[in-house]
N, C-alpha and C positions, 0 to 999 in steps of 0.2 A: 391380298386383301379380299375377305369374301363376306359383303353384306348384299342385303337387298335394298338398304336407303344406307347411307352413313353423312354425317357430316362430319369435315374435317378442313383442318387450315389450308389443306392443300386444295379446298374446293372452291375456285373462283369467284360463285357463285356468293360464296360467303364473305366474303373479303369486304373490309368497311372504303367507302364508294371513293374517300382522301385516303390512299397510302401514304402516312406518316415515312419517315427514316428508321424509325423503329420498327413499325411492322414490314417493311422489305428487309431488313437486316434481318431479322426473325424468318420470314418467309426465304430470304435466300439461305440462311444458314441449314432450314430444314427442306433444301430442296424439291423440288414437285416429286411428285405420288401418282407413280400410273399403274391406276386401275386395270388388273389383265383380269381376275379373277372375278368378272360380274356378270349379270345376265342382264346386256346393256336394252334397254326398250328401243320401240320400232316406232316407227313415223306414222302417218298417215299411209304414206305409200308402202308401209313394209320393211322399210330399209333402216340401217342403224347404223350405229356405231361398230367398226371392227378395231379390234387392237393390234393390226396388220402398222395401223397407220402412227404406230409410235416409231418406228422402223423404216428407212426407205433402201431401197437396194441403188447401187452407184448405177453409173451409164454402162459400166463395162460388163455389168452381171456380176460383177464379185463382192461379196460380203456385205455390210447391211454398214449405215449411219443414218444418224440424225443430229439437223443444226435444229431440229424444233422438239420440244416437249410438250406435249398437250395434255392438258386437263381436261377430262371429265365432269363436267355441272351435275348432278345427279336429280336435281329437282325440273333443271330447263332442258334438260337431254340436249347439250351443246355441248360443243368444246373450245376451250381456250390455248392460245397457246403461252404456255409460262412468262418467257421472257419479255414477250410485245406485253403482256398486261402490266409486267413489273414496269418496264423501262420503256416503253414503245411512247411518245406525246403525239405521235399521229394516231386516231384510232381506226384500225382495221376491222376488218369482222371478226379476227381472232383471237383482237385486244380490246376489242368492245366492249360495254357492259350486256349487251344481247349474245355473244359468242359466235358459233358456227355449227348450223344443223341441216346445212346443204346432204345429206349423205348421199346423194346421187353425183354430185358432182366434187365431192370430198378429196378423192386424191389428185384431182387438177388442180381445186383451190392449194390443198397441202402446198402441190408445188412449188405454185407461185409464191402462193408467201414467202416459202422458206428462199428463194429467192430474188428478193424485192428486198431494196436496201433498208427501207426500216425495221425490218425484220432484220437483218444482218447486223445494225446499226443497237437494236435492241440486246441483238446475242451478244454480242462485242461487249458492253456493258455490263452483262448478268456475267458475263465469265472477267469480265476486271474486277468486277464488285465484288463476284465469291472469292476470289481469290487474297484480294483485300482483309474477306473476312478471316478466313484462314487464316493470313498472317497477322492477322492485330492491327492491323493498318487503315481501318477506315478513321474517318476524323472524327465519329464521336469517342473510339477509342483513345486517342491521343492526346484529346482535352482531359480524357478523363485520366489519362497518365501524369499531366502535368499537375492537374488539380491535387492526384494522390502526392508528389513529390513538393508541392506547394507546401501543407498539411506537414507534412513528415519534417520538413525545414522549420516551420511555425514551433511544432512542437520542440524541436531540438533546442530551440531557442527558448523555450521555455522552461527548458532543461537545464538550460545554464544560466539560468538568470537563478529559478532556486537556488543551486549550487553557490550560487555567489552570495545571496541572500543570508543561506541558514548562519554564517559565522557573523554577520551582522548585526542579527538582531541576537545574541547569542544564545542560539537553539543550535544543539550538539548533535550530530547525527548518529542514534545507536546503532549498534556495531552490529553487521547486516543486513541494516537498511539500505534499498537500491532503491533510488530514483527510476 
C-alpha cells in the first residue's frame, strides 16, 4: 500500500467509537491491513514507527511470528493493536481510543502485551470469530438461515392452498401454466 495519507477501514483511527456486530463482522472478515509501504512520520524525538514490529522473532532465534497485528493511525501517528480494539473490554494502550506512540519504548511494550492475558484472551476470540465467519456460523448468520427457510415454508403453503383453490372456484389451469 503506498500513500502519503490514505483513509481506510482498516484505520483504527476511523472506526465508529460503539462497534456494532455488524461492523466487527465486516472488520474481521476484511482482516487488518499492515502498512509496510509508507514513510511513517517522526516524533518529537526523531523516532517512529518501524515495520520491524509486525513481526517478532521466537526466543530460540528461529523464524519470525506474531500473536499481535497492529495498525497504523495515520492521522495520530499511533498504533493499535487489531484484536484488543475488536475484542479487548479492558482498555490498554493498544486498545485505546489514544493508541500507542511510545516509539522509544515500543518493542518492550509490544512485548508485554502480546503477553498479558487480555491480549491473549482478545486473540483467542478474533481467531474464534474468524473462523466462525468463515464457516457461516456466527448467529446473525443462523437467524438469518432460519428466517430464509421460515419464508420458503410460508410460501410452499401458499402454493398449495392455490392449487386447491383454482378447481373450486372453477378457474381451469391453462396448459403450461406453473405455479
Amino acid at each position: 500500500m503506498k500513500a502519503s495519507y490514505v483513509v481506510t477501514p482498516h484505520d483504527p483511527g476511523e472506526w465508529p467509537v460503539v462497534i456494532t456486530d455488524k461492523v466487527q463482522r465486516i472488520l474481521v472478515e476484511r482482516g487488518p491491513e499492515q502498512v509496510t509501504d509508507f514513510n511513517f512520520p517522526s516524533n518529537v524525538e526523531g523516532r517512529k514507527f518501524n515495520v520491524r514490529c509486525y513481526c517478532r522473532r521466537m526466543c530460540n532465534g528461529q523464524g519470525s511470528y506474531s500473536l499481535m497485528v497492529n495498525l497504523f493511525h495515520y492521522k495520530k501517528n499511533v498504533i493499535f493493536c487489531f484484536c484488543c480494539s475488536l475484542f479487548d473490554f479492558v482498555q490498554m494502550s493498544l486498545s485505546s481510543a489514544s493508541g500507542y506512540s511510545d516509539w522509544k519504548h515500543m518493542y518492550e511494550q509490544l512485548s508485554a502485551h502480546e503477553k498479558s492475558p487480555n491480549h491473549m484472551r482478545a486473540y483467542q476470540l478474533w481467531m474464534d470469530f474468524s473462523k466462525r465467519v468463515r464457516l457461516g456460523r456466527t448467529e446473525n448468520q443462523r437467524v438469518i438461515k432460519m428466517e430464509v427457510e421460515r419464508w420458503r415454508e410460508v410460501f410452499k403453503r401458499l402454493v398449495y392452498v392455490i392449487e386447491f383453490l383454482f378447481p373450486k372456484f372453477g378457474v381451469e389451469r391453462k396448459e403450461g401454466c406453473i405455479i
